[in-house]
SETOR-17260 format. One line per 8 residues: number of its first residue (from 0); their letters; for each residue y, x, z of C-alpha. Coordinates in nm, 4 decimals. Layout:
NUM> a> Y/X/Z; ...
END
This chain:
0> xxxxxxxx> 0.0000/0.0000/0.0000; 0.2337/0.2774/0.0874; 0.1506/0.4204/-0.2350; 0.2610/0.1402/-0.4327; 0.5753/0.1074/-0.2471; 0.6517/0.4570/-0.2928; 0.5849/0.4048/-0.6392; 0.8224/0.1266/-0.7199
8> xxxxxxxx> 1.1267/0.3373/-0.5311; 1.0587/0.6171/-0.7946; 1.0692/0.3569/-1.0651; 1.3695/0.2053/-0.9264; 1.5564/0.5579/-0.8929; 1.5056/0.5908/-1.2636; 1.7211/0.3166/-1.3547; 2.0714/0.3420/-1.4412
16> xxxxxxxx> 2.2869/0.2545/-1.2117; 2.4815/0.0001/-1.4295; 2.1419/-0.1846/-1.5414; 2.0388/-0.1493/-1.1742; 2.4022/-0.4037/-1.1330; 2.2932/-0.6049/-1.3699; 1.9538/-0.6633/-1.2539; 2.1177/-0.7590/-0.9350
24> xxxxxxxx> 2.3307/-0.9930/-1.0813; 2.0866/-1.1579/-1.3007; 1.9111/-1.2808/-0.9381; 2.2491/-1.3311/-0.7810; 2.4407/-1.5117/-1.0765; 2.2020/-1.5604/-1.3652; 2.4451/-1.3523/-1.5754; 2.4790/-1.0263/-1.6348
32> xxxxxxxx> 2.8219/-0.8401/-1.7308; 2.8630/-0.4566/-1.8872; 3.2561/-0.3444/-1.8656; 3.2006/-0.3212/-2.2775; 3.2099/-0.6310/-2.2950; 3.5624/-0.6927/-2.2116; 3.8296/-0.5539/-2.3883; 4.2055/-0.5275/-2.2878
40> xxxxxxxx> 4.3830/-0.4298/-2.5889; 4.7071/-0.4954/-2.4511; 4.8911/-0.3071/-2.2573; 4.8243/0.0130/-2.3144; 4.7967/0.3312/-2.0669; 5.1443/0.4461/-2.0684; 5.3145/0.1741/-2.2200; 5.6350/0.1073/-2.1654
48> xxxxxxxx> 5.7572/-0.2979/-2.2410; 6.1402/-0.3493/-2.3189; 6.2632/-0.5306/-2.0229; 6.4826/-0.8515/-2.0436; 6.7288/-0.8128/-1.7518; 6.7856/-0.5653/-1.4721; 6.5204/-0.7040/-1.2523; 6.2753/-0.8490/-1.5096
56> xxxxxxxx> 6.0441/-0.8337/-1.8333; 5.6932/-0.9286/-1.9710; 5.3904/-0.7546/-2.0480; 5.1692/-0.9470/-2.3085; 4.7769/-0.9258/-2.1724; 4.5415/-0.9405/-2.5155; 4.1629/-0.9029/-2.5091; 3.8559/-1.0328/-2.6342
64> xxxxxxxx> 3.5111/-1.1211/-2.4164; 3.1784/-1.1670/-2.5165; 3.0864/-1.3354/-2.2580; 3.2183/-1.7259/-2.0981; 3.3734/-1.6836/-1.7705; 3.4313/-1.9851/-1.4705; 3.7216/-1.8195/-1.3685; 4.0080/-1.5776/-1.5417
72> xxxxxxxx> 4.2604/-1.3802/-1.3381; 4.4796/-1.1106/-1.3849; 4.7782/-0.9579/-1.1067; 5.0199/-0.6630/-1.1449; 4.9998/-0.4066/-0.8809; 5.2579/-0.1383/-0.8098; 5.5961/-0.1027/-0.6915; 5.9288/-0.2034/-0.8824
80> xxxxxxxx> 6.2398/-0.0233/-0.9438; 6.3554/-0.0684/-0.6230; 6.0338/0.0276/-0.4609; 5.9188/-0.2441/-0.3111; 5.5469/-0.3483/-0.3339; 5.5110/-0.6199/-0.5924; 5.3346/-0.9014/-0.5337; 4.9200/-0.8542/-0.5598
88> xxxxxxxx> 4.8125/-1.2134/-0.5777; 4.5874/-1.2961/-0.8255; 4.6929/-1.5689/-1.1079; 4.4615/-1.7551/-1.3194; 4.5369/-1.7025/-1.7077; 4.7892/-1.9360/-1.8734; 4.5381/-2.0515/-2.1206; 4.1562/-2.0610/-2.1490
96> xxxxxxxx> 4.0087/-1.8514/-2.4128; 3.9635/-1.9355/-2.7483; 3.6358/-1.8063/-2.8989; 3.6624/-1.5494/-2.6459; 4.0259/-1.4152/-2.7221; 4.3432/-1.4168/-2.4664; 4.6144/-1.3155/-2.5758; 4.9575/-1.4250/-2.3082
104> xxxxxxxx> 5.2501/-1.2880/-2.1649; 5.2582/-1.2481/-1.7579; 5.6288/-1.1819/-1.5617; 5.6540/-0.8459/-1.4164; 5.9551/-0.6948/-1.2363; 6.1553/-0.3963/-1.3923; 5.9731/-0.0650/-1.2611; 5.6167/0.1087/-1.3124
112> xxxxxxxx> 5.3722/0.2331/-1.3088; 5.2253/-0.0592/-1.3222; 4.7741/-0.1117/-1.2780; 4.7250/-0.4252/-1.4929; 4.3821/-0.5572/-1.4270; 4.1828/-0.8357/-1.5699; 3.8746/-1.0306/-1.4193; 3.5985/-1.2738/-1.4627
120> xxxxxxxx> 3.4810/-1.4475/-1.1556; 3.2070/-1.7015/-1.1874; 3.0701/-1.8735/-0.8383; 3.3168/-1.6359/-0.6466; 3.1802/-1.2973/-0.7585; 3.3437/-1.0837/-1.0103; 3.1503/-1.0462/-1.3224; 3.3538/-0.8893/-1.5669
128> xxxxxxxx> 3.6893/-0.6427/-1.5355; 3.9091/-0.4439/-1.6684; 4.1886/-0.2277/-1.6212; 4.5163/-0.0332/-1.7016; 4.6356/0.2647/-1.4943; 5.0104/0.2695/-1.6144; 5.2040/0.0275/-1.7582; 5.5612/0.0098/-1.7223
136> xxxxxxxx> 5.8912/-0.2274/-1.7954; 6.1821/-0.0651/-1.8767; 6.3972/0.0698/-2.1561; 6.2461/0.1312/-2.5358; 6.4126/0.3691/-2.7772; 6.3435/0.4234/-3.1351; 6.4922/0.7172/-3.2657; 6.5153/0.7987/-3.6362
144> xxxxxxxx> 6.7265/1.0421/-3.8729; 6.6209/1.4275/-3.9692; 6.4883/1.7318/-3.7724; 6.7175/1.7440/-3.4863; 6.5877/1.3903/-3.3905; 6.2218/1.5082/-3.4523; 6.0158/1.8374/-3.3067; 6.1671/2.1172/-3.5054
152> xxxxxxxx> 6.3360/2.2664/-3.1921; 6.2817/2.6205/-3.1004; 6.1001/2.5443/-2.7347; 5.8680/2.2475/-2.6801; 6.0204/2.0380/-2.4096; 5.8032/1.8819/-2.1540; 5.8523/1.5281/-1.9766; 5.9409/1.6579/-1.6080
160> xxxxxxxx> 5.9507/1.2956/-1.4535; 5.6328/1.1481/-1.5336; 5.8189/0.8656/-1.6567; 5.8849/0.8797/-2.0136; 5.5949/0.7693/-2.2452; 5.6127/0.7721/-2.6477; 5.4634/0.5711/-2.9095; 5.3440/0.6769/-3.2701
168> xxxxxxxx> 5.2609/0.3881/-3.3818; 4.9151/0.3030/-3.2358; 4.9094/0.4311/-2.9300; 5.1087/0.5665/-2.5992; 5.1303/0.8645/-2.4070; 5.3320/1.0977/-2.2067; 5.6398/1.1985/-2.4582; 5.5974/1.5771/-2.3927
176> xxxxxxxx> 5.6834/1.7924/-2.6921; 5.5403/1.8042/-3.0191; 5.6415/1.4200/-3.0560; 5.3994/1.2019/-3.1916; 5.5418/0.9873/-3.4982; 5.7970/1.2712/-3.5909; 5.8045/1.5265/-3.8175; 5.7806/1.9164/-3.6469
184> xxxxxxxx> 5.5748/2.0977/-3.4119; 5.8286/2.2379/-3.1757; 6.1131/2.0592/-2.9431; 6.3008/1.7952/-2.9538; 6.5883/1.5862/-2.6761; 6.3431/1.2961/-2.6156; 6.2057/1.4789/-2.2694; 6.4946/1.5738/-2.1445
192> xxxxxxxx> 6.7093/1.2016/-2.2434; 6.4014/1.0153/-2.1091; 6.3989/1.2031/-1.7927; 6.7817/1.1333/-1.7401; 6.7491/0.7749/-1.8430; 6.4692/0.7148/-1.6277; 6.6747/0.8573/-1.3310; 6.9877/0.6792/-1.4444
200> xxxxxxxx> 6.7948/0.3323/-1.4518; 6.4839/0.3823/-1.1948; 6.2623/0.2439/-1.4781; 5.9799/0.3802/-1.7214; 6.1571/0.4752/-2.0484; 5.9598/0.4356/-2.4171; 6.0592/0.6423/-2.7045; 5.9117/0.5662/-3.0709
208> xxxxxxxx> 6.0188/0.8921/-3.2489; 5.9901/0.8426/-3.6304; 6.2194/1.1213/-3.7888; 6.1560/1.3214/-4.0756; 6.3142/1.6496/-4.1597; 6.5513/1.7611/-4.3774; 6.5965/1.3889/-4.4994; 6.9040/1.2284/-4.6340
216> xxxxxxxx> 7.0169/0.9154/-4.5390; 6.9073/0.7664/-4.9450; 6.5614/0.8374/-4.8458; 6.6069/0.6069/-4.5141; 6.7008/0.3174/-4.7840; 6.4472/0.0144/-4.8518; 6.3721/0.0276/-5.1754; 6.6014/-0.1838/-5.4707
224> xxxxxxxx> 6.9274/0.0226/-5.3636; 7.0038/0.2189/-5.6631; 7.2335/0.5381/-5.6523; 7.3395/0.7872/-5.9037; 7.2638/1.1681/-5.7195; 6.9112/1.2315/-5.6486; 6.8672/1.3713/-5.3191; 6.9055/1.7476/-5.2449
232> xxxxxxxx> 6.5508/1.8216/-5.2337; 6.4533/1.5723/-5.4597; 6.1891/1.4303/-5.2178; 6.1168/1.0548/-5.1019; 6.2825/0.8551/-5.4429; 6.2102/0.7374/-5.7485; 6.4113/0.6822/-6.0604; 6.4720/0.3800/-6.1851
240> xxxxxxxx> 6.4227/0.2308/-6.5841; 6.8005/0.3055/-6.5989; 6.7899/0.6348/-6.5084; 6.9351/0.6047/-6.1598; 6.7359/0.6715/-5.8763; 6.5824/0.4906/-5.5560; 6.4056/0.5214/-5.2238; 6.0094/0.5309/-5.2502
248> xxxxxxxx> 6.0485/0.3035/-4.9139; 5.8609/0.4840/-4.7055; 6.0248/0.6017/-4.3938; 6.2002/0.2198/-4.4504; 5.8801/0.1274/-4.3845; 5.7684/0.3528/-4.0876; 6.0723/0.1852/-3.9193; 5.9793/-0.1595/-4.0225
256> xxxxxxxx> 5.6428/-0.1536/-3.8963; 5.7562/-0.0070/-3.5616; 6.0129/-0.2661/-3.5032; 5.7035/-0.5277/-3.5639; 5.4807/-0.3435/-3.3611; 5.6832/-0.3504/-3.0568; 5.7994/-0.7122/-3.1371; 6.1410/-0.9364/-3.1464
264> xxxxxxxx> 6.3528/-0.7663/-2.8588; 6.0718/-0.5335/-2.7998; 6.3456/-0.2029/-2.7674; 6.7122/-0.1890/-2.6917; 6.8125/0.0203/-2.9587; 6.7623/0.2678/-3.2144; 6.9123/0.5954/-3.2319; 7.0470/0.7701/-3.5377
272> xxxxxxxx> 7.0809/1.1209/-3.5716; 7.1321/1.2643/-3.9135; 7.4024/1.3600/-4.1632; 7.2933/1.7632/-4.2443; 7.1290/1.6800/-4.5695; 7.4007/1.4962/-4.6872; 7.6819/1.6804/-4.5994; 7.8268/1.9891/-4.7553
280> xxxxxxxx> 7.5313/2.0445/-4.9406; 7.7063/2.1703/-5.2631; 7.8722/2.4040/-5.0349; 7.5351/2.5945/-4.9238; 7.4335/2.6164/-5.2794; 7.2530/2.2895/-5.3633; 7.3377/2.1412/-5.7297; 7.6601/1.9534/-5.7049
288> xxxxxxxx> 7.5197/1.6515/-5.8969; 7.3022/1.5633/-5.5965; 7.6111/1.5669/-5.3245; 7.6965/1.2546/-5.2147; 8.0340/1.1506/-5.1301; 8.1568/1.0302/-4.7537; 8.1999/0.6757/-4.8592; 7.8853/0.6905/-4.9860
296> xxxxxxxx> 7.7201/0.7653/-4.7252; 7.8921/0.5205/-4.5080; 7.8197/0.2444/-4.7632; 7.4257/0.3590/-4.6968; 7.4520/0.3618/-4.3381; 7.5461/0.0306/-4.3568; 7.2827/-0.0914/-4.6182; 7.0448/0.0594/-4.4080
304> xxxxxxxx> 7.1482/-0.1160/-4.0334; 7.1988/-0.4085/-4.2219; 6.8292/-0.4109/-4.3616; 6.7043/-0.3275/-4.0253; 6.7723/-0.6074/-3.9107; 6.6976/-0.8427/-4.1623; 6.3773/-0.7177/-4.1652; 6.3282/-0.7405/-3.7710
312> xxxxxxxx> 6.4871/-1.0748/-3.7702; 6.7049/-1.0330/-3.4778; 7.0320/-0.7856/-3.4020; 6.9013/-0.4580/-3.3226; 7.1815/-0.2118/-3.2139; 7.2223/0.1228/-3.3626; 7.3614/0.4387/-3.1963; 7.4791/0.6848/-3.4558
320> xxxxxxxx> 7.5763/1.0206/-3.3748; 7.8251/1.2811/-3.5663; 7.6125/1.5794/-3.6660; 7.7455/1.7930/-3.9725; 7.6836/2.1803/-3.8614; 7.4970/2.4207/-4.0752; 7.6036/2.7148/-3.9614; 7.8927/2.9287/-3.7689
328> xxxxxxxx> 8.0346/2.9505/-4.1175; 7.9869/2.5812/-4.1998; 8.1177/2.4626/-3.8618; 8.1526/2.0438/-3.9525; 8.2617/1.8468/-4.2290; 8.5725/1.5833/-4.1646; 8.4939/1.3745/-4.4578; 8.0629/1.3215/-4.3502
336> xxxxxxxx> 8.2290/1.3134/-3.9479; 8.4936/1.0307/-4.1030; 8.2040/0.8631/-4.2768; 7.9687/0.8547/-3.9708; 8.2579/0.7093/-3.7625; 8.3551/0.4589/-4.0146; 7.9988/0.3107/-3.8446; 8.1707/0.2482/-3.5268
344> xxxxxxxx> 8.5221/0.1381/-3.6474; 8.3340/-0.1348/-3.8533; 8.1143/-0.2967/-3.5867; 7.7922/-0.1775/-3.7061; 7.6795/0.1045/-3.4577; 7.7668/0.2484/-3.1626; 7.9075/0.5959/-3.0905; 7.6140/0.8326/-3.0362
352> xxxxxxxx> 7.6966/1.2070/-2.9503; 7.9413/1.4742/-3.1270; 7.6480/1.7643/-3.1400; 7.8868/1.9609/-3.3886; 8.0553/2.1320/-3.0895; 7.7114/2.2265/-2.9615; 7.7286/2.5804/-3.1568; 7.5447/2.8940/-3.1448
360> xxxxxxxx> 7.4640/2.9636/-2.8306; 7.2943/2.6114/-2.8164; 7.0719/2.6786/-3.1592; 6.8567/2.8772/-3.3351; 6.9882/2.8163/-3.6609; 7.1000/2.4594/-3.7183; 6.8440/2.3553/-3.4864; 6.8732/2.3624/-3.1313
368> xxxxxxxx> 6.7073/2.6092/-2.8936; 6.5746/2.5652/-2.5554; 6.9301/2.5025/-2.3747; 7.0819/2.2804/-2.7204; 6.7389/2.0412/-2.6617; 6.8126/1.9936/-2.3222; 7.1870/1.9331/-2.3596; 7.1390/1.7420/-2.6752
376> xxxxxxxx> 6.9509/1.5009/-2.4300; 7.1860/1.4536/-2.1601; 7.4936/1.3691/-2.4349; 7.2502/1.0588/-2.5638; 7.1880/0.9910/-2.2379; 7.5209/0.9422/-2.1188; 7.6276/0.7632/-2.4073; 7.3606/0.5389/-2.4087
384> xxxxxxxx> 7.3632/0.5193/-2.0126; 7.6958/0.3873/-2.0040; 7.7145/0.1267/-2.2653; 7.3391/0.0631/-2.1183; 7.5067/-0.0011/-1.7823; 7.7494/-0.2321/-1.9146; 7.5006/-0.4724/-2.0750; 7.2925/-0.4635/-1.7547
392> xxxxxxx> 7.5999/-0.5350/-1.5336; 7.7021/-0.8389/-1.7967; 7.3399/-0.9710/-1.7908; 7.3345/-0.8943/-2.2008; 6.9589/-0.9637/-2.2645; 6.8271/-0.6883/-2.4633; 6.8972/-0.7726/-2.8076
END
């Protein structure tokens, strides 16, 4: 007898741990639930949600299960901006499942990290969960333009709060430097502005960096906008049956798809940075049929904004910066610096930073070193910061 019993403890020791579970819980419950088979798609680890006030935001919960469960909860755990403990309590999902899908949007204070987690009780006992470690509600940035807005900095910058996550398009993560979604493999500002947003605000900040380098603004254009001068390097258009030339509509399109991905009102702005490749380009040797004029480029600027936000379907506000230096010989140009401003004087953007004073010492080349990234950073974040403070202290949704 001893034998036998011995026996079926060895047997038992062989089995997996997680079928061991489920063995118990086919006695228990008559069902039997693997953590495969539910599936949080949304959030993500490390993503940020744009929030809609000071104090509050959203963060849509989408999954599927393969399983039917009596009971569905969910609860936010974590502390807010203000650190205080939010509350734990478990809520039952909005709406029942549909062929095993949920897909809603729970309240959630301003703040994170955030643990989302999921569950499936059925006569009391869990049977099914799921979880995500960080998920925060605070401030969402896209930021677009050439190489000085992407990773082509001469030190790789590193997030030093914990509290500034990027997207690429398909997933989140800690925005350390190269940035995912941008062209380059060395620095960029997006470490250093998150980190002084993030202690500005007390919130998570989201970046979705989506520059290319050495782009002009024609290139940024959806496609159907004709102009005369190809651009400088004669990359990212197409010429037209009349012999003009147009955008291929790609980097129109890596913004589009961004603003859909993170949804109506899903980020508080996008920031511009780029004006290098269009101006003075005849002056560093470039063939003077493919310089564009300053009111050209302000008449682009605003085709482009202007398509933005057709194409999101809501009013998404730009920051544009001035940014013309090449060089300690090629110091800034007044007609591209006049163009760039012409932005702000009409309505359409908001003043970004003046990087042309940021000269040599802050670059290697025209792009910026180690101290340039880091300063480049704080001057978006204080301009951003305070018109940011103003819509807060107004109660301006984000939009």
């Amino acid at each position: 007898m001893d034998s036998v019993r011995k026996e079926r403890k060895n047997s038992m020791a062989m089995i997996p741990r997680s079928l061991l579970h489920c063995v118990v819980s086919i006695f228990s419950l008559g069902v039997c639930i693997h953590a495969s088979d539910l599936h949080l798609e949304s959030p993500s680890d490390f993503q940020v949600f744009q929030r809609a006030s000071r104090d509050e935001g959203i963060v849509r919960v989408m999954g599927h299960a393969d399983f039917e469960g009596a009971q569905w909860q969910y609860r936010i755990v974590g502390k807010s901006r203000e650190g205080k403990p939010v509350d734990e309590t478990w809520h039952a999902f909005p709406s029942a499942l549909r062929d095993g899908n949920f897909d809603f949007t729970a309240p959630a204070p301003a703040g994170g990290w955030y643990r989302v987690e999921v569950r499936a009780s059925q006569e009391g006992k869990a049977v099914g969960e799921a979880n995500v470690e960080h998920v925060g509600v605070g401030e969402v940035f896209i930021v677009a333009g050439q190489s000085n807005a992407g990773s082509y900095g001469s030190e790789r910058q590193t997030v030093k709060s914990g509290l500034v996550s990027g997207f690429d398009g398909k997933t989140w993560a800690i925005a350390n430097d190269p940035q995912r979604g941008a062209g380059g493999a060395g620095g960029s500002f997006l470490p250093a502005f998150g980190d002084a947003m993030a202690a500005r605000f007390g919130v998570p900040i989201g970046v979705v960096p989506i520059a290319a380098g050495g782009t002009s603004v024609r290139q940024w254009l959806p496609k159907g906008i004709p102009f005369a001068q190809q651009t400088t390097t004669g990359n990212g258009i197409v010429q037209t049956a009349d012999g003009q030339w147009e955008s291929d509509g790609a980097l129109f399109q890596r913004l589009s798809q961004r603003l859909s991905a993170l949804g109506e009102h899903g980020a508080r702005a996008i920031l511009w940075h780029q004006g290098e490749s269009d101006a003075g380009q005849a002056r560093g040797g470039a063939p003077a049929d493919r310089q564009i004029s300053g009111e050209q480029y302000a008449a682009f600027m605003e085709a482009l904004i202007r398509a933005s936000r057709e194409k999101a379907g809501w009013n998404v506000p730009w920051f544009t910066a001035q940014t013309t230096y090449h060089s300690e010989k090629d110091l800034s140009d007044d007609e591209f610096r006049a163009a760039q401003k012409a932005a702000w004087e009409k309505g359409l953007a908001l003043p970004g930073p003046d990087t042309d004073p940021l000269r040599a010492e802050y670059r290697t080349g025209v792009h910026f070193n180690g101290i340039g990234l880091r300063k480049h950073g704080e001057l978006w974040a204080e301009k951003v910061g305070a018109w940011l403070d103003g819509q807060l202290q107004s109660g301006e949704p984000a939009r």
